[in-house]
C-alpha positions in Angstrom: -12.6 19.0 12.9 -15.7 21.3 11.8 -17.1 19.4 15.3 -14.2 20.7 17.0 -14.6 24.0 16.2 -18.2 24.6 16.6 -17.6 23.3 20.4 -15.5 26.5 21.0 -17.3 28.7 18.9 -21.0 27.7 18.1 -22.3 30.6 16.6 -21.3 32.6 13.9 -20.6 35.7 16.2 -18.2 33.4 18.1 -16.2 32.2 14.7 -15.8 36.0 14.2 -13.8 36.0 17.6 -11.5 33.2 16.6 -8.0 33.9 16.9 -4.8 31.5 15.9 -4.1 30.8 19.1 -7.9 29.5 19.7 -7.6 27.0 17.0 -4.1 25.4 17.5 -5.8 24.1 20.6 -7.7 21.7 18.9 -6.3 18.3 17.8 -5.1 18.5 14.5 -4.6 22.1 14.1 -1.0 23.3 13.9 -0.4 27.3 13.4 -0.8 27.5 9.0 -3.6 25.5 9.1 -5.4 28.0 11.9 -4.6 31.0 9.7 -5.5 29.5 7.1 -8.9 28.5 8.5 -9.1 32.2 9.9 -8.0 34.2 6.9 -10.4 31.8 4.8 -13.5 32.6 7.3 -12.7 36.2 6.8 -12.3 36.1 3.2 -15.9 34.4 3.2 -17.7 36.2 5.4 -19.6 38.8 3.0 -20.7 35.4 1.1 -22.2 33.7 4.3 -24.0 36.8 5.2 -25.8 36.9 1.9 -26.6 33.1 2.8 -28.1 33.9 6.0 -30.5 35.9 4.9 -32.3 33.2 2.8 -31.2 30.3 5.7 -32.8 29.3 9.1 -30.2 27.9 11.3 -31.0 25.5 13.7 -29.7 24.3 17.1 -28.1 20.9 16.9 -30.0 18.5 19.5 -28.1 15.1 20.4 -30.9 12.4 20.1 -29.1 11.6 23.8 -26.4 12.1 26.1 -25.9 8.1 26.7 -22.4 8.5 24.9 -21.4 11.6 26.2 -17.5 11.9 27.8 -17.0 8.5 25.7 -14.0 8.3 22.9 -14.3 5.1 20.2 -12.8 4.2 17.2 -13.8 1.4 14.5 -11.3 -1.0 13.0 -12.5 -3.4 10.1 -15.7 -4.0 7.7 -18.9 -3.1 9.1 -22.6 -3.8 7.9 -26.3 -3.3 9.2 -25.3 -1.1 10.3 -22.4 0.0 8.6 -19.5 2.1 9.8 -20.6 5.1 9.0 -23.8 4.8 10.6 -22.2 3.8 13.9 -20.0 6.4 13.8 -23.2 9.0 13.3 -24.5 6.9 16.3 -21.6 8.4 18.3 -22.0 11.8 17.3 -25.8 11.3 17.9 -25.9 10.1 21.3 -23.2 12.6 22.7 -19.9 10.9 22.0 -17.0 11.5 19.9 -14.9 9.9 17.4 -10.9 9.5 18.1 -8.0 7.8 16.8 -6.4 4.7 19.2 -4.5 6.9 21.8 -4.9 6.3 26.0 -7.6 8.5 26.4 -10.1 6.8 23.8 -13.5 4.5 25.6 -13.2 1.1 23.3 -12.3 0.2 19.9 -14.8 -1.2 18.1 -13.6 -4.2 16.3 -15.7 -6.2 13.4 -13.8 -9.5 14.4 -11.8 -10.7 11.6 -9.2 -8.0 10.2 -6.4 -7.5 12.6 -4.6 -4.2 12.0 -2.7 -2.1 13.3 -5.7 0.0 15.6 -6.1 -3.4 17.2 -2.3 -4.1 18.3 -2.0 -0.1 19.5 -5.4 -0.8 21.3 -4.1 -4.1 22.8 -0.7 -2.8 23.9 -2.5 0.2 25.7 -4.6 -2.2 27.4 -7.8 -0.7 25.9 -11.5 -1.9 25.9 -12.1 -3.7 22.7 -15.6 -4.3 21.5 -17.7 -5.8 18.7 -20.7 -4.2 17.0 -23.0 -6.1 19.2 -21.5 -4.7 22.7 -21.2 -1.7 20.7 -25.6 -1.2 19.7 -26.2 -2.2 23.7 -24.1 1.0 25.0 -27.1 3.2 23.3 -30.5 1.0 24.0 
């Protein structure tokens, strides 16, 4: 969600301008957990100045935009690399991480455990791919 936010507000001046009503746009933000995310940043703020004056902040730079527009999920056991990796992978190269809704690119399956994110996927006639398919998107 920290993702989510800095897209609307990527500076520190723009968090400052965040109302309620800003945050409850963003996916898995209901009203009490924006005010608490505002009243929290406000309660901070005299803390995070002190910080920036012994901090250099620096732009975030995808490695690419290869993934960029694209949604995926991962379902099952992962390894070389592992899940987490893959999922940096996404965040690297432009994309974004999502649940199994309509919207979301592929699922990427490791093969063998079928859950639940595979039926949804399946049923919503969604791309399903393994790690394999998966590495080719970003060569």
């Amino acid at each position: 969600m920290s993702k989510d936010i800095t897209a609307i507000a990527p500076n520190i001046s723009d968090l400052d301008k965040l109302t309620v009503n800003d945050i409850v746009k963003i996916q898995g933000f209901g009203e009490i957990k924006a005010k608490s995310f505002i009243n929290g940043w406000k309660t901070q703020r005299n803390e995070i100045n002190t910080i920036l004056k012994y901090i250099t902040i620096k732009e975030y730079v995808p490695a690419s935009s290869k993934l960029s527009g694209k949604k995926f999920c991962f379902t099952g056991s992962f390894s070389n690399p592992t899940r987490g990796e893959m999922e940096k992978i996404v965040e690297e190269n432009g994309g974004k991480l999502s649940s199994v809704s309509k919207d979301l690119t592929a699922l990427v399956w490791d093969g063998e455990i079928q859950g639940s994110k595979i039926e949804k996927a399946k049923k919503l006639g969604l791309s399903i791919i393994n790690q394999k398919e998966f590495m080719e998107l970003i060569k």
